[in-house]
C-alpha positions, 0 to 999 in steps of 0.5 A: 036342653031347655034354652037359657032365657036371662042372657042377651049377645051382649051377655054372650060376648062377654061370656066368651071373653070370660071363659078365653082368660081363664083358659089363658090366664088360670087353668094352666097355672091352677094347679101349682097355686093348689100345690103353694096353698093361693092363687099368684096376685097378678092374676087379680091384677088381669082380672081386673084389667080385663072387668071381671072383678066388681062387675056391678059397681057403678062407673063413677066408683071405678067398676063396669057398671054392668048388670047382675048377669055379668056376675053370673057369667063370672059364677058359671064360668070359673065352677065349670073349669073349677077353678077353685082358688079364685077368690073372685066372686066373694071379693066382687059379689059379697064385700063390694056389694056392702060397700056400695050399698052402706058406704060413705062416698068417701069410703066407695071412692078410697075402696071400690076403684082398687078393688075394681082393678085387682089392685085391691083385694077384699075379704068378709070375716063373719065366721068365729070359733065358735060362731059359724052359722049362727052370727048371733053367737059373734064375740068378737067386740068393738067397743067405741072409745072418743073417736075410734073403735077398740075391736078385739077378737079372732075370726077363722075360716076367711077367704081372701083372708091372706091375701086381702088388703080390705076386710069388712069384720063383724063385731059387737058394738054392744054385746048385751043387745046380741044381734041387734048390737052388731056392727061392721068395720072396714079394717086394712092390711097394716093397721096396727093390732090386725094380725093374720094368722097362718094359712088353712089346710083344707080338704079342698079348695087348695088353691084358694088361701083361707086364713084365721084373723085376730084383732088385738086393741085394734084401734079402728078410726069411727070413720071405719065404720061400714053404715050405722052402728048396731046396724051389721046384723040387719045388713048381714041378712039383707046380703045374705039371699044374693051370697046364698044364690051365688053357691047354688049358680056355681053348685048347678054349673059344676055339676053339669060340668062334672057330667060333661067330664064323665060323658067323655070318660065313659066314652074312651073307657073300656072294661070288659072289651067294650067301653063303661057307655055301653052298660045301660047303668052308666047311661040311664044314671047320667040321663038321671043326672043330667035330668036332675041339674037341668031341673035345677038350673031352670030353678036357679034361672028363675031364682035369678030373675027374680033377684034383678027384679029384687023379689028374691026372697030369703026362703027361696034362696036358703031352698036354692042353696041347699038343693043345688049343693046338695045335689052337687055332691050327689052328681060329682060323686055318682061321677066319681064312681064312674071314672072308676079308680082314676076318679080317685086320682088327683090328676083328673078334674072330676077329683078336684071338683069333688073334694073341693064341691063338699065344703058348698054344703057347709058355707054360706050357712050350713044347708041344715040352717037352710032348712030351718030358715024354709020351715020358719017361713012356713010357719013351722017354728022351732019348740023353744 
């Protein structure tokens, strides 16, 4: 394999130290929180102990203050053991990024401390009923009133959302301008008029607690506010490449995992009086696999480089999206069928990982909206 060029020793200290907690701290209990529906929130609290949350937020608001590559490291290394049901990387890597980049000094001294800690837990609720992909079509409303917000609505498909003490909501501020009237409120746990509904149950990801939301005449202090007002839409979008290179690094680093799995099965496994290796199928399809992620990952590398050198464009992150997680599921399910009937089995990893890879095509903007995104900036413009 190509040697990775974007990590220092520094990096790989921290790497071992990462994947030494999660060995310890995760993968025995992994599968009892995928059993209750949520992680346990101690193991929040560990995490924080030990800086894997908020890897990039600045010292003086409570974080490490490291470069994008520890958050990398964090990505690369929960997709390899699959554990899923950390909400980890959306709380430092999506809701901690908005605040540090829109929020008050007020509001980053109140948040990112707690969050950096594990003591708080973040959530981001964009996703609607009837407002996935398209974050034009939010109906959820804020509507100013003197000194507060009135916000009303429902979101659905929250990670972190049953869990989380912090959520940054995307609502109208005004609905007659659509997404230029879009604005993003910072709402807490216990506020009156925020309710969350019931935990949902997912075809994968059953570690991870995914909740709806619902605000009724929540009355939301105008301090509450995340950056200015009908800005959201504007915010959303410039977020929106680093939240999308975020699956496409976990999509490469399961993949690869899934192939590592599958070599060791293949290896033990006999059919026929000798093993499924010994079958020229069983090894010229994982050498085409395991060509297909090295390709990708020398992709996402380069993606990444870019990004630290903030040159990473909405484009090349929609084509890293979509062909990474793509290509994820293609990989874990060519392994799943070489395990055979035991890749049917909950109980080995390459089952999780495959019921749990499917939902990377779907979030983050289906990887249909992907598609479109790349074909706009070809100038290839949908007929209205």
């Amino acid at each position: 394999m190509l040697e990775r060029k974007l990590f220092n020793e520094d990096h790989a200290i921290f790497r071992d130290a990462v994947r030494r907690f999660l060995e310890k701290e995760v993968t025995p209990f992994h599968s009892a929180w995928e059993e209750q529906g949520y992680v346990d929130r101690e193991v929040w609290r560990k995490a924080g102990a030990n800086g894997l949350l908020c890897s990039s937020v600045a010292e003086e608001w409570g974080g490490p203050g490291a470069d994008r590559l520890y958050s990398v490291i964090v990505m690369e290394e929960i997709a390899r053991v699959n554990a899923t049901g950390l909400g980890f990387v959306l709380h430092s890597e999506i809701v901690a990024p908005y605040l540090v980049r829109y929020g008050t000094d007020e509001q980053k001294s109140r948040y990112l401390p707690r969050m950096a800690s594990g003591d708080m837990i973040g959530a981001i609720a964009m996703s609607e009923p009837a407002a996935g992909s398209d974050l034009q079509g939010v109906r959820t409303t804020a509507m100013r009133d003197g000194d507060h917000y009135v916000l009303n609505g429902s979101k659905t498909f929250i990670t972190n959302g049953w869990h989380a003490d912090l959520v940054v909501v995307v609502a109208k501020t005004d609905p007659s301008a659509g997404a230029k009237g879009t604005s993003l409120f910072l709402i807490e746990r216990g506020m009156p008029g925020f309710e969350k509904g019931q935990r949902l149950k997912k075809v994968g990801l059953k570690a991870q607690d995914t909740s709806e939301l619902f605000f009724n005449d929540l009355r939301v202090p105008a301090t509450q506010l995340l950056g200015k007002e009908n800005q959201g839409f504007i915010y959303l979008m410039q977020e929106l490449p680093w939240e999308r290179m975020q699956i496409a690094i976990a999509a490469v680093e399961s993949a690869q995992a899934a192939i590592d799995w599958t070599v060791d099965y293949v290896k033990n496994r006999k059919v026929f009086g000798t093993t499924v290796a010994s079958f020229q199928n069983t090894r010229f399809r994982l050498a085409e696999l395991q060509t297909e992620v090295q390709i990708a990952r020398v992709f996402v590398d380069r993606c990444i480089e870019a990004l630290l050198e903030e040159k990473l464009d909405t484009a090349t992150a929609s084509m890293a999206k979509y062909w990474c997680s793509d290509l994820q599921g293609k990989v874990l399910d060519e392994c799943v069928q070489l395990h055979g009937g035991y890749g049917f089995m909950w109980e080995y990893p390459i089952a999780r990982a495959w019921a749990d890879a499917r939902v990377q095509r779907i979030y983050g903007g289906t990887n249909e909206i992907m598609k479109e995104l790349i074909t706009r900036s070809m100038g290839l413009a949908a007929p209205k």
